[in-house]
C-alpha positions in Angstrom: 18.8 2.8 -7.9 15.3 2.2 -6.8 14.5 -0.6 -4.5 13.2 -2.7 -7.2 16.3 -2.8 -8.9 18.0 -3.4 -5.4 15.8 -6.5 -5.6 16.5 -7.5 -9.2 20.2 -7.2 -8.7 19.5 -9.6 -5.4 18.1 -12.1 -7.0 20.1 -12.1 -10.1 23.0 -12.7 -7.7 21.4 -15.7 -5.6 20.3 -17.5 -9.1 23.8 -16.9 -10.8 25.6 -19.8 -9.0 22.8 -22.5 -8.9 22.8 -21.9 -12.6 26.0 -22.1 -12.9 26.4 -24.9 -10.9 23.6 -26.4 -13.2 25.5 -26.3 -16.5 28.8 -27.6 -14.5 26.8 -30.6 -13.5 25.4 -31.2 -17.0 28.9 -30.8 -18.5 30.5 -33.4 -15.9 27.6 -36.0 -16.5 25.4 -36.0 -13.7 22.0 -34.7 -12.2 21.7 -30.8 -13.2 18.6 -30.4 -12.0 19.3 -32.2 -8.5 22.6 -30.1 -8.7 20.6 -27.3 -9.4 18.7 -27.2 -6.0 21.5 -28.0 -3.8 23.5 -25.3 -5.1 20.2 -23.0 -4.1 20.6 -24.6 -0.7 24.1 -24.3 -0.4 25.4 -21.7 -2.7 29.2 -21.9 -3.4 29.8 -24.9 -1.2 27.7 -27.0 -4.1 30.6 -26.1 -6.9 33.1 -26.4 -4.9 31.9 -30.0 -4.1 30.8 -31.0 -7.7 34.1 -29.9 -8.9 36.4 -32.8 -6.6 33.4 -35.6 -7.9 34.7 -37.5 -10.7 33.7 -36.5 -14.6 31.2 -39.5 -15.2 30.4 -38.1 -19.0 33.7 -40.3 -20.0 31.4 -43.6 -18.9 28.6 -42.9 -21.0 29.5 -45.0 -24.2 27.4 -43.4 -27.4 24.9 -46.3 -28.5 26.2 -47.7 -32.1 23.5 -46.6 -34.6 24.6 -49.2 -37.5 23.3 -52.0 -35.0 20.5 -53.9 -36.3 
């Protein structure tokens, strides 16, 4: 493997969990993209700690569209 593909596989592995920690945000109701850059900041540790927050997606009531 050449060196660029040292760095490719680097940085592929350093973005995989502030993405992933991203869509775990989304899913759970809250700030991806804030999520987003603390899990660059603090890879790992960010999941861990967005996963023992509470779900807030249940307290977002869909708006009733037959309202007038």
């Amino acid at each position: 493997m050449t060196a660029a593909g040292f760095i490719a596989f680097g940085l592929l592995m350093f973005m995989s969990l502030p993405v992933m920690t991203y869509y775990y945000a989304k899913h759970l109701g809250r700030n991806a993209k804030a999520w987003f850059w603390i899990g660059v900041l603090l890879p790992g540790i960010a999941t861990l700690i967005l996963s023992f927050l509470p779900d807030l997606s249940e307290d977002i009531k869909p708006k009733d569209e037959n309202k007038i």
